[in-house]
C-alpha positions as CSV (number, residue, x, y, z in Angstrom):
1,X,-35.0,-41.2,21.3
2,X,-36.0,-42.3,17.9
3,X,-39.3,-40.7,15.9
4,X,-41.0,-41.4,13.0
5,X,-42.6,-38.2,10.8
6,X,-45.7,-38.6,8.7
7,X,-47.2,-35.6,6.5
8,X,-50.5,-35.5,5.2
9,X,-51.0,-33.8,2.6
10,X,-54.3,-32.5,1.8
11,X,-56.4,-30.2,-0.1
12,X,-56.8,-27.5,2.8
13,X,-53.7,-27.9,4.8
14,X,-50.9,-29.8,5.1
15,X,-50.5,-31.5,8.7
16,X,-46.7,-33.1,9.8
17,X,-47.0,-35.6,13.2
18,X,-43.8,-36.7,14.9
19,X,-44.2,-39.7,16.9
20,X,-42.1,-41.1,19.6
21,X,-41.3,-44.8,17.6
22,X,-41.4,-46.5,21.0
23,X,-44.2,-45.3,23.2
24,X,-46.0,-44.6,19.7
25,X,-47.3,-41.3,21.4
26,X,-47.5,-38.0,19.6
27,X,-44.9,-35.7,20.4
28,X,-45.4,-33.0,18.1
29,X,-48.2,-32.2,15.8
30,X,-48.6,-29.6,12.9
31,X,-51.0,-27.6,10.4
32,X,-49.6,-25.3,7.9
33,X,-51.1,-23.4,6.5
34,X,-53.0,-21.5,9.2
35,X,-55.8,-20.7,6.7
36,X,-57.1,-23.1,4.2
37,X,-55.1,-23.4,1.1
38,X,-56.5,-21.8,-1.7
39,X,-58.5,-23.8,-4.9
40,X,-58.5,-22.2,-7.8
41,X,-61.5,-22.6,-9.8
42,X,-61.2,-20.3,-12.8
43,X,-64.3,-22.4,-15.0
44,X,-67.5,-24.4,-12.8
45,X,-66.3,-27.3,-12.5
46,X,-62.5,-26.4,-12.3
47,X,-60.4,-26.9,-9.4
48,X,-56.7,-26.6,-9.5
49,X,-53.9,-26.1,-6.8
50,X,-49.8,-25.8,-7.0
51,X,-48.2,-28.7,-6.6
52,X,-44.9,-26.3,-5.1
53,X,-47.5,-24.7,-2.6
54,X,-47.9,-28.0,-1.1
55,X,-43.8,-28.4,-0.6
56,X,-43.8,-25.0,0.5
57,X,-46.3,-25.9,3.2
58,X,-44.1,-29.3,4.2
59,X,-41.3,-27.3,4.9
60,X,-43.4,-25.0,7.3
61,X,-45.3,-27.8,8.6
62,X,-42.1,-29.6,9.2
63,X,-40.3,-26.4,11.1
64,X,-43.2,-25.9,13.1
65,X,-42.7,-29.0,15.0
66,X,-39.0,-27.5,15.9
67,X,-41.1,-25.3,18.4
68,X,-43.1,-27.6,20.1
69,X,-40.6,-30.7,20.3
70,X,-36.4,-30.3,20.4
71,X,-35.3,-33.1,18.4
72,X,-32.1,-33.7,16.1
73,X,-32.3,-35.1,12.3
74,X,-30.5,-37.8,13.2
75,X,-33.2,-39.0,15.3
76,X,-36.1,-39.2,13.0
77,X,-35.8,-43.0,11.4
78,X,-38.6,-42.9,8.9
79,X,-40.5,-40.8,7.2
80,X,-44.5,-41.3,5.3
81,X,-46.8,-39.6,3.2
82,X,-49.8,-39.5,2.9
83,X,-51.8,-37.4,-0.1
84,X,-55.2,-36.0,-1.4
85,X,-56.4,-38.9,-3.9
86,X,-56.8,-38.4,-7.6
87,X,-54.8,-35.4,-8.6
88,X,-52.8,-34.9,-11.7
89,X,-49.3,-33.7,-11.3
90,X,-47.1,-33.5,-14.6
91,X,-43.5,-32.6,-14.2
92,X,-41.1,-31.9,-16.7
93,X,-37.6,-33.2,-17.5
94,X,-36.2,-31.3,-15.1
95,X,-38.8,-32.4,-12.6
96,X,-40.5,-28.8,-12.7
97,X,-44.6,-29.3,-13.1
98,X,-45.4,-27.8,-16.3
99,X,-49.1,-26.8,-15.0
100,X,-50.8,-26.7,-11.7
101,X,-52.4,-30.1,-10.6
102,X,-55.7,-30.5,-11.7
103,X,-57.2,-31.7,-8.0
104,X,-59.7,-34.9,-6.8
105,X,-62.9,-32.4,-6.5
106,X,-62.2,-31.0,-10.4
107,X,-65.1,-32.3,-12.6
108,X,-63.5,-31.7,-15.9
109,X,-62.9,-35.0,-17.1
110,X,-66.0,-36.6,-16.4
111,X,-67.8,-36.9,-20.1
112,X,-64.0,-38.3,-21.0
113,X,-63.9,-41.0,-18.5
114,X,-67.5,-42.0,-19.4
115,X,-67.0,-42.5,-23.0
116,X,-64.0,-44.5,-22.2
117,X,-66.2,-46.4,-20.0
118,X,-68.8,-47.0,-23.0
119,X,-66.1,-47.3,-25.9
120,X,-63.6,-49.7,-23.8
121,X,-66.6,-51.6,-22.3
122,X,-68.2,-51.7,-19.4
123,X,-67.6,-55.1,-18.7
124,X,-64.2,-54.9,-19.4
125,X,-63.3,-51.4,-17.8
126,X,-65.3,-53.0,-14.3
127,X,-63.7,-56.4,-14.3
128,X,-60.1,-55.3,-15.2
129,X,-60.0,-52.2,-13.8
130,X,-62.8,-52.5,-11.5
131,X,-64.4,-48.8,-12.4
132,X,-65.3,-46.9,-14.7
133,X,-62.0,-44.5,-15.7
134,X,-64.7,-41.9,-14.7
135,X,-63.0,-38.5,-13.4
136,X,-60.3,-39.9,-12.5
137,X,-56.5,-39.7,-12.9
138,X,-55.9,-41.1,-16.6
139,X,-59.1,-38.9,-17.5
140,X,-57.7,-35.8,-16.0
141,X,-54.7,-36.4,-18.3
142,X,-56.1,-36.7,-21.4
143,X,-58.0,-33.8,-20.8
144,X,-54.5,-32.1,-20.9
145,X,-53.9,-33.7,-24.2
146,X,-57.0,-32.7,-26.1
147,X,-56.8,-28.9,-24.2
148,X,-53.0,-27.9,-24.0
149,X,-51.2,-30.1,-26.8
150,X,-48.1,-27.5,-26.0
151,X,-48.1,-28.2,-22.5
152,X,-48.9,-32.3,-23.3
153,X,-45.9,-32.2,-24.9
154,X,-43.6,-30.8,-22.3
155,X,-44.6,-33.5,-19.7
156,X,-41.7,-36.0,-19.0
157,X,-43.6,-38.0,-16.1
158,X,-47.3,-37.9,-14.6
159,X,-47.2,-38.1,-10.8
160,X,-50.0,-38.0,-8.1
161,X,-50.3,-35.9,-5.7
162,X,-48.5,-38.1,-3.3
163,X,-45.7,-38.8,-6.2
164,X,-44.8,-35.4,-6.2
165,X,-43.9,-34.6,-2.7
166,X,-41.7,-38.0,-3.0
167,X,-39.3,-36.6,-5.7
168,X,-39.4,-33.3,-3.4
169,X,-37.8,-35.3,-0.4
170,X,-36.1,-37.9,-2.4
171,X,-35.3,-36.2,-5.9
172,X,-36.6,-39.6,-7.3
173,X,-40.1,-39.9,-9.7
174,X,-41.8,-43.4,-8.2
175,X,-45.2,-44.3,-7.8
176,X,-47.1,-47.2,-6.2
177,X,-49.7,-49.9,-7.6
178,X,-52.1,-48.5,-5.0
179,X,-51.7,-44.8,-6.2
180,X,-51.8,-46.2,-9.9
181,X,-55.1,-48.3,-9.1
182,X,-56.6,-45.0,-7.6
183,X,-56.0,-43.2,-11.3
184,X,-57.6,-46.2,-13.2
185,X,-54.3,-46.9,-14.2
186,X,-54.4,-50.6,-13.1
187,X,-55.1,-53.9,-14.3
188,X,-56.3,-56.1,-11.4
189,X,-57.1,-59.0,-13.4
190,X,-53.1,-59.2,-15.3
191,X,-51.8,-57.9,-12.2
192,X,-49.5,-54.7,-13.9
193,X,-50.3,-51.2,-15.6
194,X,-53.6,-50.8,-17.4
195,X,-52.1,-51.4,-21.1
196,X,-55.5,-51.3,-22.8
197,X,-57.0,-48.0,-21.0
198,X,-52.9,-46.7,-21.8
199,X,-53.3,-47.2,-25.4
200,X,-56.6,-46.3,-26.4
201,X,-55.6,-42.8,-24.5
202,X,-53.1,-43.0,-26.4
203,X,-50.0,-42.7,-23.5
204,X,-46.8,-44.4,-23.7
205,X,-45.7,-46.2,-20.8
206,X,-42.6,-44.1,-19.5
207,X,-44.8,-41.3,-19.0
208,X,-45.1,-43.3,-15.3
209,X,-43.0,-43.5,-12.9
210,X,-41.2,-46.7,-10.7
211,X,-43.1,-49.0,-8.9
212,X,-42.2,-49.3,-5.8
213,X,-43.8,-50.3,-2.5
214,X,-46.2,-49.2,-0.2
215,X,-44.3,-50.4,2.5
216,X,-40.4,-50.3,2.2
217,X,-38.1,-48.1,1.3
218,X,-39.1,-45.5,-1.3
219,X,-35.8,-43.6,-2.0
220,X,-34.1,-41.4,0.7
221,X,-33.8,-37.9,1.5
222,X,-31.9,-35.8,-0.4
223,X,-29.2,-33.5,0.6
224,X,-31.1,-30.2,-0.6
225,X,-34.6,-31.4,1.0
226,X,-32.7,-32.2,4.3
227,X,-31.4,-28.5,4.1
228,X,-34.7,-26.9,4.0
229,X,-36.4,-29.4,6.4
230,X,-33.4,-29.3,8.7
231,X,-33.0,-33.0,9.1
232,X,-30.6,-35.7,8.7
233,X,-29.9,-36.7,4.3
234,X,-30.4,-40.5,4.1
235,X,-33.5,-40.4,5.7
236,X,-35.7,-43.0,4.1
237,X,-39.1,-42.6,3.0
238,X,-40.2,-46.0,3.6
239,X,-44.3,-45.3,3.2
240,X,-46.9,-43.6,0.6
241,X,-50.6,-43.9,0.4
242,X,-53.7,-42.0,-0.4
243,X,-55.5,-40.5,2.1
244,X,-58.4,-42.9,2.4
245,X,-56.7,-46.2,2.2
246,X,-54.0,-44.2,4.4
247,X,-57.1,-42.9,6.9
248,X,-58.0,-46.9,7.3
249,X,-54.5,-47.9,7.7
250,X,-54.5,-45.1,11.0
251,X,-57.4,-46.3,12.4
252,X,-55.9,-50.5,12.0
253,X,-58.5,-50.9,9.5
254,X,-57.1,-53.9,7.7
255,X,-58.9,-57.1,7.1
256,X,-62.2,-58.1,5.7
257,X,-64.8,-56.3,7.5
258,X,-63.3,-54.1,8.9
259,X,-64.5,-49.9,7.9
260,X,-63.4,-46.6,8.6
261,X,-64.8,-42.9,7.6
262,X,-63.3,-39.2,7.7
263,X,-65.4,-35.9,7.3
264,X,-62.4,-33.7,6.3
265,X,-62.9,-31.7,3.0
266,X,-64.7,-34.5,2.0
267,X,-66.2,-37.3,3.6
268,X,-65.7,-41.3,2.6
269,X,-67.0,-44.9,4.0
270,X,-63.7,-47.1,3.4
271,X,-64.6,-50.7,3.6
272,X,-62.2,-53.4,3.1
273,X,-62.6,-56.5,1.2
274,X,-60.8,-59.4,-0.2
275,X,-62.9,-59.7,-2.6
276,X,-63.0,-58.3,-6.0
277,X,-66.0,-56.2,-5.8
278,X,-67.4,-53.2,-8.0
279,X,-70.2,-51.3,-8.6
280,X,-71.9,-51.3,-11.5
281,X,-72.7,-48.0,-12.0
282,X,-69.4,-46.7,-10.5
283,X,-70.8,-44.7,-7.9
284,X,-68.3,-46.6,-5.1
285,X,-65.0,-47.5,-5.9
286,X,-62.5,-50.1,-5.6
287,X,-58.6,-49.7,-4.8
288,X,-56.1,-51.6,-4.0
289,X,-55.4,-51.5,-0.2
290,X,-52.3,-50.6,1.5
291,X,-51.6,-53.7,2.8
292,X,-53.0,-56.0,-0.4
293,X,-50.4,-58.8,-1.6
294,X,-51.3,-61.4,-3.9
295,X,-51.6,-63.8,-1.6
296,X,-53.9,-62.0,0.9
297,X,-55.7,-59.6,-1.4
298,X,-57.0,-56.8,0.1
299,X,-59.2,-53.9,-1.9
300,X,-60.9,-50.6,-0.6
301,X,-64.2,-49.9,-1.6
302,X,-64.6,-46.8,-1.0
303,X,-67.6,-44.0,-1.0
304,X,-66.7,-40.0,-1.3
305,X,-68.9,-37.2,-0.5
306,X,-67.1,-34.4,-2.1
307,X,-68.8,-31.5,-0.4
308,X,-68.4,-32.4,3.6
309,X,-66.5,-30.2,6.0
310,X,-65.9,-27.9,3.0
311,X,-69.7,-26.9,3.6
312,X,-69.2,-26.5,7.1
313,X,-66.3,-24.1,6.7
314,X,-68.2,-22.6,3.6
315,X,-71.0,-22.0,6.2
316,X,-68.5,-20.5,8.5
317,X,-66.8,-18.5,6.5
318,X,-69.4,-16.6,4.4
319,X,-72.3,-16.7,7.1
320,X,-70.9,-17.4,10.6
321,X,-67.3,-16.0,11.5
322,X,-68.2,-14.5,14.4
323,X,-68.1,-18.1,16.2
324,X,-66.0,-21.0,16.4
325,X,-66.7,-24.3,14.9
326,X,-67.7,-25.3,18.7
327,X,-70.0,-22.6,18.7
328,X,-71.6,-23.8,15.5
329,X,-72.2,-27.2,16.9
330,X,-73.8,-25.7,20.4
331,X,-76.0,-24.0,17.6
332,X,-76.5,-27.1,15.7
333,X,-77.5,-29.1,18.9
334,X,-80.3,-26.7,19.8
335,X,-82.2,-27.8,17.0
336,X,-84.5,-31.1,16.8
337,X,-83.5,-34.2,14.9
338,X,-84.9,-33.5,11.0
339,X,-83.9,-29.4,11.9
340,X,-87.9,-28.7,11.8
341,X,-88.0,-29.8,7.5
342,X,-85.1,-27.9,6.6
343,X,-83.1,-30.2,4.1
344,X,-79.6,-29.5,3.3
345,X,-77.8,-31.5,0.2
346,X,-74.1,-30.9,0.3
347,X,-73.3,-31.6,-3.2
348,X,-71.3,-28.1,-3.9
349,X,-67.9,-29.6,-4.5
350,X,-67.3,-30.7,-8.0
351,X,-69.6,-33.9,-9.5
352,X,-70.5,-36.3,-7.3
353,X,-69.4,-40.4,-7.8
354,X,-72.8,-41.2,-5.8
355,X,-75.0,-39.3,-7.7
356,X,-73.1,-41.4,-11.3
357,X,-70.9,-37.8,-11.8
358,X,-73.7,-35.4,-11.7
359,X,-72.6,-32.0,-10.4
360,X,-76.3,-30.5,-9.3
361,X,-74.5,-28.0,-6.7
362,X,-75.7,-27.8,-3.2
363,X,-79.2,-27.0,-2.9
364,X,-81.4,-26.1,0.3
365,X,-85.0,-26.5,0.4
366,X,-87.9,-25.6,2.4
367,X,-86.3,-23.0,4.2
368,X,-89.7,-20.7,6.2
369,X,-88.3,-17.0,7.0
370,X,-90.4,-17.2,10.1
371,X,-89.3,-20.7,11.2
372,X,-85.5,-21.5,10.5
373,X,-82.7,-19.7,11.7
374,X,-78.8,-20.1,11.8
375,X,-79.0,-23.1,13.9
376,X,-81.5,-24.6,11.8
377,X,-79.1,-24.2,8.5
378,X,-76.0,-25.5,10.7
379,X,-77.8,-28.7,12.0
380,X,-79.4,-29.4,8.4
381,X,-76.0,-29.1,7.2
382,X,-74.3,-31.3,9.5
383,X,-77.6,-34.1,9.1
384,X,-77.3,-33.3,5.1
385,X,-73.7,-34.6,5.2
386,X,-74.8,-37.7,6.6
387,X,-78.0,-38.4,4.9
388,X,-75.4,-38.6,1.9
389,X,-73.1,-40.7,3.7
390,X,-76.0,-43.7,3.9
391,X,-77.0,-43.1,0.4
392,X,-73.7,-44.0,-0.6
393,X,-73.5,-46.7,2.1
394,X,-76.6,-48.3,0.7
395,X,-74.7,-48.9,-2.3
396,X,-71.9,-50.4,-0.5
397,X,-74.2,-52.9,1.9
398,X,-75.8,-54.1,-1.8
399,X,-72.6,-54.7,-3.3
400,X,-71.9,-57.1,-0.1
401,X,-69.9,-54.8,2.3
402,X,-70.7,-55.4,6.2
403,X,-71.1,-52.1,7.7
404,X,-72.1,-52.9,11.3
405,X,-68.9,-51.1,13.5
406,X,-67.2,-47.7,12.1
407,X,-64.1,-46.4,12.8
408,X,-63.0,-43.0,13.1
409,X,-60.3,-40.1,14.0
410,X,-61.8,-37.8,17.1
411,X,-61.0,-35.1,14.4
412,X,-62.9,-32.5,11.9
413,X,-66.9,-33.2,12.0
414,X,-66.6,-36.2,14.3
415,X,-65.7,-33.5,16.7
416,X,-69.3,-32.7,16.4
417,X,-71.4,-34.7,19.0
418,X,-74.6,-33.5,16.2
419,X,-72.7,-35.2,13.6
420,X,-71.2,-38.0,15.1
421,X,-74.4,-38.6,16.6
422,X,-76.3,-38.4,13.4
423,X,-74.0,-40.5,12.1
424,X,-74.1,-43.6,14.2
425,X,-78.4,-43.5,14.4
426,X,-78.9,-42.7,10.3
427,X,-76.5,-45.7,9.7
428,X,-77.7,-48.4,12.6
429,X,-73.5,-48.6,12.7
430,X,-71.4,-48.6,16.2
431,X,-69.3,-45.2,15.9
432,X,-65.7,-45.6,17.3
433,X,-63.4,-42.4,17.6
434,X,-59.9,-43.2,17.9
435,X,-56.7,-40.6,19.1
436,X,-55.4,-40.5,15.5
437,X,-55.1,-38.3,12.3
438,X,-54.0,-39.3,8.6
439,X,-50.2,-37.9,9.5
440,X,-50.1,-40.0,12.4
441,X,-50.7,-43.0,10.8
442,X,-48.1,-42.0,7.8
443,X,-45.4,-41.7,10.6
444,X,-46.7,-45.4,12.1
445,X,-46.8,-46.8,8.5
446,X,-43.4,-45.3,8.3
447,X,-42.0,-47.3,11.2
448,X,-43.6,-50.8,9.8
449,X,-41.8,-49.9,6.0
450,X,-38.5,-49.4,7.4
451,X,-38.6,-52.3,9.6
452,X,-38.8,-50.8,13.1
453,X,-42.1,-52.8,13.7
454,X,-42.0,-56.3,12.5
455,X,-46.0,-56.6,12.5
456,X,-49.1,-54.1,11.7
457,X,-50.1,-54.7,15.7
458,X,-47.2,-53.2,16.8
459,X,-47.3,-50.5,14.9
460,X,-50.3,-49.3,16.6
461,X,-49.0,-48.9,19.9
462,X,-50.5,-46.1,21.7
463,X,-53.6,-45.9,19.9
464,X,-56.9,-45.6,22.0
465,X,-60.7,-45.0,21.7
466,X,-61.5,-42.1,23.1
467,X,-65.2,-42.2,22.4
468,X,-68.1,-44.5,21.0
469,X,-71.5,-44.0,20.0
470,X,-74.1,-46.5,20.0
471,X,-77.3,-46.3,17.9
472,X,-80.6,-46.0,20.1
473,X,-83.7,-47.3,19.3
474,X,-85.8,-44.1,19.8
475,X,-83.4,-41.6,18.1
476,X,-82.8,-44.0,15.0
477,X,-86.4,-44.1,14.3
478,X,-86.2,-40.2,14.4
479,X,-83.5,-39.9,12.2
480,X,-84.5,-42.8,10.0
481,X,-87.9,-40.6,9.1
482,X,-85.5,-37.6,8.5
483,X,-83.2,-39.6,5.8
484,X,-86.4,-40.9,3.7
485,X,-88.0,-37.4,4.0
486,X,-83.9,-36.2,2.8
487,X,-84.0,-39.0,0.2
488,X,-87.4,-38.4,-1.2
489,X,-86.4,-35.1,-2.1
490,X,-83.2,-36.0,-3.6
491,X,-84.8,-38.3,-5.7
492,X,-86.7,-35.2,-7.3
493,X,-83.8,-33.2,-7.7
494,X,-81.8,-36.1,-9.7
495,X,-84.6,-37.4,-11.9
């Protein structure tokens, strides 16, 4: 039997999949930890996590499988990761991080990023780099400089997220152009690392790691990593990819046209492109896609709602722990479409791209004491989530991205016939729910990079729709009156 292994590595948990290479079934799937990691936030704004907490939790992840499925190192092929977007990770000489990672939903670096943006040009900064260096990466890290010189000093490489759990398995510091294109770290129109945006922040190249690629062999598994994950050393690691252009990837989102969302923590519209597309405001952005070469490019635009099934467990976990997340949906679905005027805006998790890096915190209005109850506040927050979806998919269908059929995992608030629901009438899009998860399509991006699937079709062996939802006239005209009543009121908030 041969498997392939993908871990996703994200901000609440991190989740290992071991997939039988032939069949391309799931044998094995796991979550560690079995409560949410924890975000520190020691300032508003703030959001840190330990970059050795997320190894720790790959080692458990990757253990817990051993109880579900008996399988020897030798027989695992391949291994991919796939990461939380946007984090800062710097590491010393001897490949020790010399602070915790400043994380994707940290909202420090915004007023940096946005007098880059002004000083480099916004001309330039959007048709090189196609954004603005925003709250990004390379903003995160000059915010380092300017706040710990001491600590600035001490860093040997910066890594993301992904990057990081690479030298753990491999003992190696690499990176790839995708990851460097989601820091604002590349230049798409000379085609390397973003020199200009390098030197006016004053970094010197060799603070970045190896390129190497997407797909293909990444460096292989040390002896000491093998040890702890009890596996075979020589392993390759053969795939690496943020967890939205990874998210498409699992769901064969790959050509022009084609789109694919999560809810998770956060929730994102991931269109692809081959077209060299921006916004010119910045509020979607545009990556390099797994699977762009130069002579098919290929580019993500991509849409983040930071504050998406964070609110939902936020909801659970301060208001509603005596039921389930099913429960809350049975709740939710008592309620009428518009939840009776009760508007929700889930923007509680750090400045919001969509709202051009305002952080206005989430806000509920028009809440009547002798009206709206629990269910009320769960189905507003669910409809919220997706009233911010479309007004960041409105900016997408201006900038020229077709948004007519959406693909999805059957996972997180899809597993919410409210929200998926919702979803598919607020948007006018076809909803399909597939039988995947990030890790899973790590572990099949892991079996294309080391050869054992010669094409991107056959990698997806053993994928299905489980579910689809269709809009309907008479439910889209509901919802459609909800979202402008949603939107007028946003409007007021953000004037």
């Amino acid at each position: 039997m041969k498997y392939l292994l993908g871990y996703d590595i994200g901000s609440s948990s991190v989740k290992a999949a071991l997939l039988d290479a032939s069949s391309g079934q799931r044998v094995a799937f796991a979550s560690s930890p079995g409560s949410e990691m924890q975000i520190v936030s020691s300032l508003p704004g703030f959001a840190e996590q330990e970059p050795e907490m997320w190894w720790n939790e790959v080692v458990n992840a990757t253990l817990n499988l051993r109880t579900q499925c008996t399988f020897s190192g030798d027989d695992v092929i391949a291994i991919g990761i796939s990461y939380q977007m946007h984090g800062l990770v710097c590491v010393d000489k001897n490949m020790k991080p010399v602070r915790s990672s400043i994380i994707w939903c940290d909202s420090r670096a915004v007023a940096i990023g946005n007098k880059a943006f002004v000083d480099l040009g916004e001309n330039f900064c959007l048709g090189d780099f196609l954004n603005s260096p925003g709250n990004f990466t390379a903003s995160k890290l000059i915010w380092v400089k300017e706040n710990e010189p001491d600590i600035f000093e001490k860093i040997y490489k910066v890594m993301l997220p992904g990057d990081y759990i690479a030298l753990k398995l491999t003992g190696e510091a690499t990176t790839t152009i995708s990851g460097l294109s989601e820091g604002i770290l590349w230049d798409y129109k000379k085609n390397r690392i973003a020199f200009p945006l390098l030197e006016y922040y004053g970094f010197e190249e060799k603070m970045f790691s190896t390129l190497v690629p997407v797909f293909g062999e990444q460096g292989r598994l040390s002896s000491s990593a093998a040890s702890l994950l009890q596996l075979k050393k020589g392993i390759p690691i053969s795939y690496r990819a943020g967890d939205q252009p990874n998210n498409a990837f699992s769901l064969n989102v790959l050509d022009p046209g084609e789109v694919a969302t999560t809810a998770g923590t956060s929730g994102v519209v991931y269109g692809v492109t081959d077209k060299i597309l921006f916004d010119s405001k910045s509020r979607v952005n545009t990556f390099v896609h797994v699977n762009h070469t130069a002579e098919k490019p290929r580019y993500g635009v991509l849409l983040c709602v930071n504050g998406t099934g964070i609110l939902n467990s936020w909801l659970r976990n301060n208001y509603y722990r005596d039921i389930s997340y099913e429960q809350m949906n049975i709740e939710a679905a008592k309620i009428p479409i518009g939840s009776e005027g009760l508007r929700f805006f889930p923007f509680g998790n750090g400045a919001e791209r969509i709202l051009e890096n305002k952080d206005i915190g989430a806000q509920l209005h028009g809440l009547q004491f002798n009206r709206h109850h629990k269910g009320h506040v769960l189905r507003s927050g669910q409809e919220g989530i997706v009233f911010a979806l479309q007004f960041g998919m409105s900016i997408m269908k201006r900038m020229g991205i077709e948004l007519k059929t959406v693909r999805a995992g059957h996972a997180n608030m899809f597993l919410s016939d409210v929200f998926a629901e919702s979803f598919a009438n607020t948007t006018g899009c076809t909803l399909e729910l597939y039988n995947t998860n990030g890790a899973i399509g790590a572990a099949r991006a892991a079996g294309v990079g080391v050869g054992y699937y010669k094409t991107f079709p056959e990698s997806f062996v053993g994928m299905k729709k489980v579910m689809q939802w269709e809009p309907r006239t008479n439910l889209s005209n509901a919802y459609g009156e909800a979202y402008n009543n949603w939107l007028i009121e946003l409007q007021k908030i953000i004037m």
